[in-house]
C-alpha positions in Angstrom: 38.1 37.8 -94.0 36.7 37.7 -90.7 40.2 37.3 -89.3 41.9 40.0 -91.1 39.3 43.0 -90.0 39.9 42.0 -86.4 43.6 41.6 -86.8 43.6 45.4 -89.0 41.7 46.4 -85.9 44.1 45.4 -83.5 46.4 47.6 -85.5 44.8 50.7 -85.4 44.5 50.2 -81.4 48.3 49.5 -81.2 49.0 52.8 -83.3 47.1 55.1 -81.0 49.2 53.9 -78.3 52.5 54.4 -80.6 51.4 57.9 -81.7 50.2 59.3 -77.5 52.8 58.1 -76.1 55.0 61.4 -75.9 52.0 62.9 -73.8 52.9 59.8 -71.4 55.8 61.4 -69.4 54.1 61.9 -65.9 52.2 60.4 -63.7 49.2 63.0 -64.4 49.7 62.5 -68.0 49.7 58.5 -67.7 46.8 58.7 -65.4 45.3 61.6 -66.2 45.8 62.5 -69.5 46.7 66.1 -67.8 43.7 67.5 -67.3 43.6 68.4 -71.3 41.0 66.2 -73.3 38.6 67.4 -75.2 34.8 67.2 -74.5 34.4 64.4 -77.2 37.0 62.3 -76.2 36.3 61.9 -72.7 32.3 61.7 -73.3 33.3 58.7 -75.9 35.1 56.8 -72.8 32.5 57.8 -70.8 30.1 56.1 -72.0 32.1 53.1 -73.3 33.0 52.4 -69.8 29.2 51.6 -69.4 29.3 49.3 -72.4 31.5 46.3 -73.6 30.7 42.7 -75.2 28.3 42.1 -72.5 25.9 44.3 -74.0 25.8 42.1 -76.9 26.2 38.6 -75.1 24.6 38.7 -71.6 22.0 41.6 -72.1 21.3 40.7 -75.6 20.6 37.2 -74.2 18.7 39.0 -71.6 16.5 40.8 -74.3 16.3 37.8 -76.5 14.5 36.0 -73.2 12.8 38.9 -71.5 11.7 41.7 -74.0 11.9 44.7 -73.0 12.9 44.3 -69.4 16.6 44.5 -70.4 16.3 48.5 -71.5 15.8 49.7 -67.8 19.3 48.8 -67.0 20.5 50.8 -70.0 18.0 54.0 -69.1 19.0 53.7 -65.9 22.5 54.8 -67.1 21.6 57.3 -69.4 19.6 58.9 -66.1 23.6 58.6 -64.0 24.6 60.3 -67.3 21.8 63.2 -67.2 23.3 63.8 -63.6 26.6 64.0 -64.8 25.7 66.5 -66.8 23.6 68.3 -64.4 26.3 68.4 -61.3 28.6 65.2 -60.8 31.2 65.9 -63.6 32.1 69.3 -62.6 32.2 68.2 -59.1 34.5 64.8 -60.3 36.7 67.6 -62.8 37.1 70.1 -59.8 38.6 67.7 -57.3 41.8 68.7 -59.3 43.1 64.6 -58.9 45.5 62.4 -60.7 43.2 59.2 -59.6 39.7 58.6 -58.0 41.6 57.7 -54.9 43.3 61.2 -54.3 39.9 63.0 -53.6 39.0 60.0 -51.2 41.8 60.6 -49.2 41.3 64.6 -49.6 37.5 63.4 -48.3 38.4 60.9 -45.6 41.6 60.9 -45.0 44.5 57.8 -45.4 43.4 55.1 -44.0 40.8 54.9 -46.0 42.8 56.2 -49.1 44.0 52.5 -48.1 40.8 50.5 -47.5 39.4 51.7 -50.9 42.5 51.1 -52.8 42.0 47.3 -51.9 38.0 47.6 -51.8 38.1 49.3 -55.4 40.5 47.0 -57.3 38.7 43.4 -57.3 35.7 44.9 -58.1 37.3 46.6 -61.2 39.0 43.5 -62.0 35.7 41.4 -61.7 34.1 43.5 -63.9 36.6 43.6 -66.2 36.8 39.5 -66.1 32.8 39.1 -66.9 33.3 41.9 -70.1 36.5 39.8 -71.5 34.7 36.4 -70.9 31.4 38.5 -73.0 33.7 38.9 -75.8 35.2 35.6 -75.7 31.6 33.8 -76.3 30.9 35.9 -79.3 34.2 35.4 -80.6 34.6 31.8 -80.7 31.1 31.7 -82.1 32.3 33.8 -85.1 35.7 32.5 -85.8 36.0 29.3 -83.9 38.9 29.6 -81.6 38.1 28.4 -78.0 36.6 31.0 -75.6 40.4 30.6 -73.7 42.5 31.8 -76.7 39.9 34.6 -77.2 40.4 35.9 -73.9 44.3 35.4 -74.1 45.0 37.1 -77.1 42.6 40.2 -76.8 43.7 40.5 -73.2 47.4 41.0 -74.7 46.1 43.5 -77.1 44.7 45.3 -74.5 47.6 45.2 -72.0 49.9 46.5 -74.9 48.2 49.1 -76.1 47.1 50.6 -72.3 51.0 50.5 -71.6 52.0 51.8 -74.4 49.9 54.9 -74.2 48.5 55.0 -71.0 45.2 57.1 -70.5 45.6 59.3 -74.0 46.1 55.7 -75.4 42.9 54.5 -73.6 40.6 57.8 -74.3 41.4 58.0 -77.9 40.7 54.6 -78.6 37.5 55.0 -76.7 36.6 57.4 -79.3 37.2 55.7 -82.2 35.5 52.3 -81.0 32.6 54.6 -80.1 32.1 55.7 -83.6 32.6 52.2 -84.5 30.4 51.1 -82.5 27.7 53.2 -82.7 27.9 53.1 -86.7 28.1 49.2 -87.1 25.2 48.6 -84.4 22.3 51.5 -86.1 23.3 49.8 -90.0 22.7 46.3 -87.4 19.4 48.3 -86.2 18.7 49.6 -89.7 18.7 46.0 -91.4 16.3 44.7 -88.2 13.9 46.9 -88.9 14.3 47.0 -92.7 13.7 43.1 -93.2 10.6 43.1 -90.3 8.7 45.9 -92.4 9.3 48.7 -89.2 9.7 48.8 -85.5 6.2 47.1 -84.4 6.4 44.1 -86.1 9.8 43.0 -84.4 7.9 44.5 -81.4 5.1 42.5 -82.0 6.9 39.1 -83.2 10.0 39.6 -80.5 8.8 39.7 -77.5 7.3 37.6 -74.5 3.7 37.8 -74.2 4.6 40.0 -70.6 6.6 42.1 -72.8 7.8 44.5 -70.4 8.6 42.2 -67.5 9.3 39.3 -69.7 8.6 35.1 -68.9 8.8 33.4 -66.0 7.0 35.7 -63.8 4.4 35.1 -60.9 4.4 38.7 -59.6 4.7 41.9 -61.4 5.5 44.0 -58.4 8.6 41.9 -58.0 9.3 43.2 -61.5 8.6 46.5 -60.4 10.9 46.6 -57.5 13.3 45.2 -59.7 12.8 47.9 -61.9 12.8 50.5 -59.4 16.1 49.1 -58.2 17.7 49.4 -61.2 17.7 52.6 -61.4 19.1 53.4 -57.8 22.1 51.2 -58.5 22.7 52.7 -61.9 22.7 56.3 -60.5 25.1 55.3 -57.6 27.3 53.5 -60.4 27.4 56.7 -63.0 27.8 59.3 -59.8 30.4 58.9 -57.1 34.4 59.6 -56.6 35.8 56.1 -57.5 34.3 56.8 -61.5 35.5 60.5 -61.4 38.2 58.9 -63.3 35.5 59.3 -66.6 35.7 63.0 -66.3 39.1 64.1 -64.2 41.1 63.9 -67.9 38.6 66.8 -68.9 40.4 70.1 -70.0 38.1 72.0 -67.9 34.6 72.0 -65.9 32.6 72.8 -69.9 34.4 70.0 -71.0 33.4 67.4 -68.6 30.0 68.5 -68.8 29.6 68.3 -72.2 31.1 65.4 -72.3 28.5 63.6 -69.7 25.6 65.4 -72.3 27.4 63.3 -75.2 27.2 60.1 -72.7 24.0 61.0 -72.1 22.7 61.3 -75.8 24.6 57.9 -77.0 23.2 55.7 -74.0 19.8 57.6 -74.6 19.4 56.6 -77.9 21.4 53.2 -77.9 19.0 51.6 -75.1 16.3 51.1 -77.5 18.1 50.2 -80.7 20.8 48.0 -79.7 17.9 45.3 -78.4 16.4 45.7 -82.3 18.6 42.7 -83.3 18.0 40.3 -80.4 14.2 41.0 -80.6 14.3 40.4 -84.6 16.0 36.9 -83.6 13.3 36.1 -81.2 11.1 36.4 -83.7 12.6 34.5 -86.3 14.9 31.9 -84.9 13.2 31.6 -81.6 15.0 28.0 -80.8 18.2 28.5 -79.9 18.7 24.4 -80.4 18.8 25.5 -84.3 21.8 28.0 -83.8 24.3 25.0 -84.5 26.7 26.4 -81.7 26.8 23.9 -79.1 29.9 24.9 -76.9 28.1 27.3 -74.9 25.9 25.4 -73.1 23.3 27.3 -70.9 24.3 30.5 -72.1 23.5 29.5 -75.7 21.0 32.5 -75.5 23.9 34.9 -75.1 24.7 34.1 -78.8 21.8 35.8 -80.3 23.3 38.6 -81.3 25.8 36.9 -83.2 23.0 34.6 -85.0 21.2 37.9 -86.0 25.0 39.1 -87.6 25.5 35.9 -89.5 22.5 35.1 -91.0 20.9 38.5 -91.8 24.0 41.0 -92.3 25.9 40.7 -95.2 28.9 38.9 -95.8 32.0 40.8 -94.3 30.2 42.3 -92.3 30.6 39.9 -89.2 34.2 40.6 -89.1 33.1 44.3 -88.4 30.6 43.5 -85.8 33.2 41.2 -84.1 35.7 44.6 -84.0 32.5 46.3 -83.0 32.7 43.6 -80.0 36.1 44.2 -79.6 36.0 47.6 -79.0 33.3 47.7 -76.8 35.1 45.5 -74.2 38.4 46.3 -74.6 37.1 50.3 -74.0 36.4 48.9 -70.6 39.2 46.9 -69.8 41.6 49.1 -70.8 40.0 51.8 -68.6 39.7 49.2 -65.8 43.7 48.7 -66.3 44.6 52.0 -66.3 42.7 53.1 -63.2 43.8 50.3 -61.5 47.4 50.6 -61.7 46.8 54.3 -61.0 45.3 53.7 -58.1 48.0 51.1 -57.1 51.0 53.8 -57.8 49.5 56.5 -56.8 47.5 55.7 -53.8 49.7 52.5 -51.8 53.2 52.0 -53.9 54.4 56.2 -53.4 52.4 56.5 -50.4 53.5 53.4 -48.7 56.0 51.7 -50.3 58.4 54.3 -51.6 57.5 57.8 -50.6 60.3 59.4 -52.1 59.9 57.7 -55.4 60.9 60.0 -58.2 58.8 60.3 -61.5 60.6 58.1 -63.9 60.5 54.8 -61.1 56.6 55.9 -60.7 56.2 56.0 -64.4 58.3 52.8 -64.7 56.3 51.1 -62.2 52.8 52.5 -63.7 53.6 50.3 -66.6 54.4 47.0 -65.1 51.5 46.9 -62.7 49.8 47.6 -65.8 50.6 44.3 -66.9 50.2 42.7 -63.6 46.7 43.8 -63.4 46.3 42.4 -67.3 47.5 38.9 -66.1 45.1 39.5 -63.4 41.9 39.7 -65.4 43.0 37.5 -67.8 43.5 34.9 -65.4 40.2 35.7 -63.4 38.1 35.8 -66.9 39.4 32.1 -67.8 38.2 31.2 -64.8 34.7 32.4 -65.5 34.4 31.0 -68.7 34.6 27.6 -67.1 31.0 28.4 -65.6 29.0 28.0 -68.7 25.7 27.0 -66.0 25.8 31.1 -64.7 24.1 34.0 -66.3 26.4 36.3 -67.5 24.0 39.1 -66.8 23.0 37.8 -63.6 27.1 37.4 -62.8 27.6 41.2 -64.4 24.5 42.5 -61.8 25.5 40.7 -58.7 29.1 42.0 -59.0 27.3 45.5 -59.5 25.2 45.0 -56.4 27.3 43.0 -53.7 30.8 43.7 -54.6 30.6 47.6 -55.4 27.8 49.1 -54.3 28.6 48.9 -50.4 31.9 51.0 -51.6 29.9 53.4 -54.0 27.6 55.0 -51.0 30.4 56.7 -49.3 31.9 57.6 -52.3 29.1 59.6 -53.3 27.3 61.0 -50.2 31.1 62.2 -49.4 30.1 65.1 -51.9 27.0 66.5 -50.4 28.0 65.0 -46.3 30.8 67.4 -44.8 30.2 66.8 -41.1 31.2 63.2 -40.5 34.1 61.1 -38.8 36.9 59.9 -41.1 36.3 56.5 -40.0 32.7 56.5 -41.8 34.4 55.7 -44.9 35.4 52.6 -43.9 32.9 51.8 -41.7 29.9 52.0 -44.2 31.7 49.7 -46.1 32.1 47.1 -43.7 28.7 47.8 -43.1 28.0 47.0 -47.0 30.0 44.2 -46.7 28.0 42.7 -44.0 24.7 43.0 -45.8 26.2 41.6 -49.4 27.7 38.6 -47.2 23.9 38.2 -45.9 22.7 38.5 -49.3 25.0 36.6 -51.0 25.4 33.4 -48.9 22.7 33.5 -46.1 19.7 34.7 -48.0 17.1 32.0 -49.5 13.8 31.8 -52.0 11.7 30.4 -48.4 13.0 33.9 -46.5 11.5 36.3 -49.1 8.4 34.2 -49.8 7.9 34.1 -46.1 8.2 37.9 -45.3 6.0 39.1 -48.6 3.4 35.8 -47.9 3.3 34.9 -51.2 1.0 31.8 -52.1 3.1 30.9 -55.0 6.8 29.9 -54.9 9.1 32.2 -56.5 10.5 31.0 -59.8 14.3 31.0 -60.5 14.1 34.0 -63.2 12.1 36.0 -60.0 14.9 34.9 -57.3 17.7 35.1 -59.5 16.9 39.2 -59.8 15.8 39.3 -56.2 19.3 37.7 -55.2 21.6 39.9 -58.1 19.3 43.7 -57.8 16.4 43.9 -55.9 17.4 42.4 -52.2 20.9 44.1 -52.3 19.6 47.4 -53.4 17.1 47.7 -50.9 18.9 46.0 -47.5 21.8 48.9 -48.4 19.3 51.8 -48.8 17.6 51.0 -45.3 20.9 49.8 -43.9 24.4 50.9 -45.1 23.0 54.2 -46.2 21.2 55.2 -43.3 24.5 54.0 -40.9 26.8 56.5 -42.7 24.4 59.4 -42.1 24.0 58.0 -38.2 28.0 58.5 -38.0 27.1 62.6 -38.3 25.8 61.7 -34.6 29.8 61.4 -33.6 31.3 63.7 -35.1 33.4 65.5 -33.1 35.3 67.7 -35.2 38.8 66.9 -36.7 42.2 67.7 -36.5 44.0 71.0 -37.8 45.7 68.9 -40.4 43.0 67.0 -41.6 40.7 70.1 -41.5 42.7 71.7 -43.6 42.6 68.5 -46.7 38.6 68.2 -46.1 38.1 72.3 -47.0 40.6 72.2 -49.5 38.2 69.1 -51.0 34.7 70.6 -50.5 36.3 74.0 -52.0 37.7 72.7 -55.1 34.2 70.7 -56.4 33.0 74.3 -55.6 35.2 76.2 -57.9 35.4 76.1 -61.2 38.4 74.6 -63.7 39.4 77.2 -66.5 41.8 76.0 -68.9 44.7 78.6 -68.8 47.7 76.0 -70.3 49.6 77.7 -73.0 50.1 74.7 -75.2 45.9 74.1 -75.2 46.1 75.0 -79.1 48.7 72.5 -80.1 47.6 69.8 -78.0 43.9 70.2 -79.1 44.8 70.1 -82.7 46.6 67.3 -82.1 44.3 65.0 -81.0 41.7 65.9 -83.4 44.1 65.2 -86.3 45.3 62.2 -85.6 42.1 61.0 -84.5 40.6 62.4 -87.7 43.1 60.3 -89.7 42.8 57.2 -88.4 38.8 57.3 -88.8 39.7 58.7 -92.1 41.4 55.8 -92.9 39.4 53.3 -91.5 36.3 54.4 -93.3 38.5 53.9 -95.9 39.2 50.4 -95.6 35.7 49.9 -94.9 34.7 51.3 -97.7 37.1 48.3 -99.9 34.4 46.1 -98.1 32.0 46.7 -101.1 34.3 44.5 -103.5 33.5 41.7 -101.4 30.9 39.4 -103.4 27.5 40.8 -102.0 23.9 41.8 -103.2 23.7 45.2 -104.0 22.1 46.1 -100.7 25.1 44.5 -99.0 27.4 46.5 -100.8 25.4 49.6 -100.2 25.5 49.2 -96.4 29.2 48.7 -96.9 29.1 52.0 -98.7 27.2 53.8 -96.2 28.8 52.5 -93.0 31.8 53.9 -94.8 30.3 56.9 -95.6 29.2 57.7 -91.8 33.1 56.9 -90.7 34.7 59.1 -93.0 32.3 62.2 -92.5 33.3 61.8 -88.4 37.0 62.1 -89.5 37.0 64.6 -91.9 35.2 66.6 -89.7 38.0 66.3 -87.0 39.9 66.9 -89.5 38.6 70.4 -90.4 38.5 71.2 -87.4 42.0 70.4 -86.9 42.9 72.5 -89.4 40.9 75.7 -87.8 42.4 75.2 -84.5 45.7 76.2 -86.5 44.1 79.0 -87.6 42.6 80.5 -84.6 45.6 80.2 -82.8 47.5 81.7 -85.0 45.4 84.8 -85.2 45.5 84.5 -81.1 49.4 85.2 -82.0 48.9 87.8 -84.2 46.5 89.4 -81.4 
């Protein structure tokens, strides 16, 4: 049963690929979906590019452990996302780019078009690696094939679909795995809080005596800092150029500010529901020695999600919350691919390699170093899952902190900073890089105990969010970021040419995008009817769930997680239908 959910789901990700791909013919359309996605779709891939299999494994682990301290990460995003709303999607939407890369060069010229073309992409593909590997834990735990083959085959999926389709592919499915998502972890939620008696008694049960900073600590303004930390590095992560790529598919400036208020809303209200399960697991099968799943070695706790799924969700309904898993990752990965290879086309192969390039060798070459970057973080996410001793949420925060941080500070200042030198681009981050080395490899428990005077060693859960969040964060906001201000100090003006790129930059996030295409009607239907079919159609299937040998509650939740599905695409549906209709009067205007 388990096995043929996942493997229907993998069909329905395939055939949005099969039925966007004749909006795939240029390189803005591959990319960039040509400008002309609706508010819903790209605030659905929005926010699933926050969110993947991670959220389940790693943070759930981190909630199952720690309480409540797990939620600030998750507020911390819907805070970037508030921000979106309130100024950096229009600004991202108005710099009028095929990739993030094209407004860094408009910024700061092409050199460093180059340097963050090969700062941006391990990153990407680290991230990328840590969400497959995520999925891969929670898979084999369901269905029993090794954490390798997991990562294998759903990286193929991915790959295929993402070349296939390109970024309609990749936005579309964002949308339906968000209301997959969404609907299979509140009837999750639901069940949690339905089989505790309410809220406060998983509350009470669930978490750590400390239960907002959680066990294992000696001092709670460590926690704090942590805390406060948090947040900075989840509004540099939600705001800057290089993850404009969320908002530059947008039809117009409205839609890619309503689509950061729909990010805004789901991350809002998911960062307090999603934990439900983890804490209800903590409560009632605190030893994770009874799980039975012994392949996972330290990161057994990772698994509690799952154990919630198969022991208190009824039958059939793991194979859902597995595609829920699915979906959240490969959201992410397949936006990682597709801005990847963007980046690589766009911003070093035509540039570089083959400036007169015509469009069908750029489009050709799009798709294989689409696959090339698959095999990429394929390869790199086996690797990780050999290292069943490391945290995946301490892994998922260092790589947050160290690897892209240092490149995120320039990438955002550069929209409010006009009078600096080209070369502080590149120089901040080699700045960055400097203090993530220190941080990384030079940095120790005796350094920090020494400075603060603490009487009391620092315990591993203390260092390990010192060394991952709190000691990065803070070394670049007195260091990197106060260096690429100091570059103002020699500034010097620049040249006619280069003037010219940075007030065409600074002029475009100032001006608004109006959708004037002529097609807008046709294309907008289109999307919300095939969209609305494919929902229709899986709330259909889900809805044959209810045969399957159940209580009657089981088969009610069945019914109702069905119900939810189909209202979503019938309403697109509808609204489909009135597009026609509106247009058609526009005619007869």
């Amino acid at each position: 049963m388990t096995a043929l959910i996942v493997v229907i789901y993998f069909a329905f990700l395939i055939a949005i690929g099969w039925f966007f791909r004749k909006f795939t013919n240029t390189m803005r359309n591959y990319f960039a979906g040509g400008g002309k996605l609706l508010w819903w779709m790209v605030g659905s891939t929005a926010f699933m590019t926050q969110f993947s299999a991670w959220t389940f494994t790693g943070a759930a682990g981190k909630a199952f452990t720690d309480g409540l301290a797990v939620v600030f990460i998750f507020l911390g995003n819907a805070v970037g996302y508030f921000f979106n709303y309130l100024f950096f999607a229009a600004k991202a939407r108005q710099m009028r780019v095929i990739t993030p890369i094209d407004g860094i060069r408009l910024r700061y010229g092409k050199l460093n078009e180059q340097v963050f073309t090969w700062a941006t992409v391990p990153s990407s593909i680290l991230q990328a690696a840590v969400w497959l590997n995520g999925l891969a834990i929670f898979g084999s735990a369901v269905t029993g094939v090794s954490v390798p083959a997991t990562i294998a085959i759903t990286g193929i999926v991915v790959v295929f679909m993402s070349v296939i389709g390109g970024s309609w592919a990749v936005v579309s499915s964002d949308f339906l795995q968000m209301v997959i998502i969404m609907s299979v972890t509140f009837i999750a939620s639901i069940v949690a809080i339905s089989k505790s008696g309410g809220v406060l008694p998983i509350l009470e049960k669930g978490l750590p005596e400390s239960a907002v900073a959680g066990q294992d600590v000696n001092y709670m303004f460590l926690f704090i800092a942590w805390a406060i930390t948090i947040f900075v590095k989840q509004f540099f992560s939600t705001n800057n150029m290089l993850d404009s790529y969320r908002y530059i598919t947008a039809k117009d400036t409205k839609n890619a500010r309503k689509a950061a208020l729909l990010a805004f809303g789901l991350m809002l209200i998911g960062s307090f529901f999603w934990f439900l399960p983890a804490w209800y697991v903590a409560a009632n099968y605190p030893d994770p020695s009874t799980w039975g799943i012994d392949t996972l070695g330290d990161n057994i706790k990772d698994a509690a999600y799952f154990v919630f799924v198969k022991n208190e969700l009824p039958s059939g309904m793991i194979g859902l919350m597995l595609g829920a898993m699915f979906a959240a990752t490969m959201s992410s990965m397949d936006s990682g691919l597709n801005k990847n290879s963007g980046i690589f086309v766009r911003n070093f192969y035509n540039p570089v390699l083959r400036k007169g390039a015509n469009e069908k060798e750029l489009m050709i070459v799009s798709k294989i170093a689409t696959v090339i970057f698959g095999v990429i973080i394929i390869s790199v996410a086996l690797l990780l899952s050999l290292l069943k001793q490391t945290s995946l949420f301490n892994v998922m925060m260092m790589i947050g902190t160290l690897v892209s941080f240092p490149i995120l500070i320039p990438a955002l200042l550069g929209y409010f900073v006009k009078k600096t030198p080209d070369w502080a681009g590149w120089a901040t981050v080699l700045v960055g890089v400097c203090v993530s080395t220190f941080v990384a490899f030079i940095a120790k428990p005796e350094m920090v105990q020494n400075i603060l005077g603490l009487s009391e060693p620092l315990t591993a859960r203390e260092w390990g969010d010192i060394k991952s969040v709190t000691l990065g964060i803070i070394l670049h906001s007195t260091i990197t970021i106060p260096f690429f201000f100091l570059t103002k100090l020699f500034y010097r003006g620049l040249s006619k040419e280069r003037q010219k790129e940075v007030d065409l930059f600074f002029n475009n996030i100032s001006t608004e995008v109006v959708a004037e295409h002529e097609d807008e009607a046709e294309v907008d239907r289109y999307q919300r009817k095939v969209l609305g079919k494919l929902i229709l159609l899986f709330g259909g299937l889900i809805l044959l769930l209810i045969l399957v040998p159940n209580s009657l509650s089981g088969r009610l939740l069945f019914g109702f997680l069905s119900a939810i599905i189909i209202s979503i695409g019938f309403a697109l549906v509808k609204s489909a239908n009135k597009t026609v209709v509106l247009a058609s009067n526009d005619i007869k205007k």
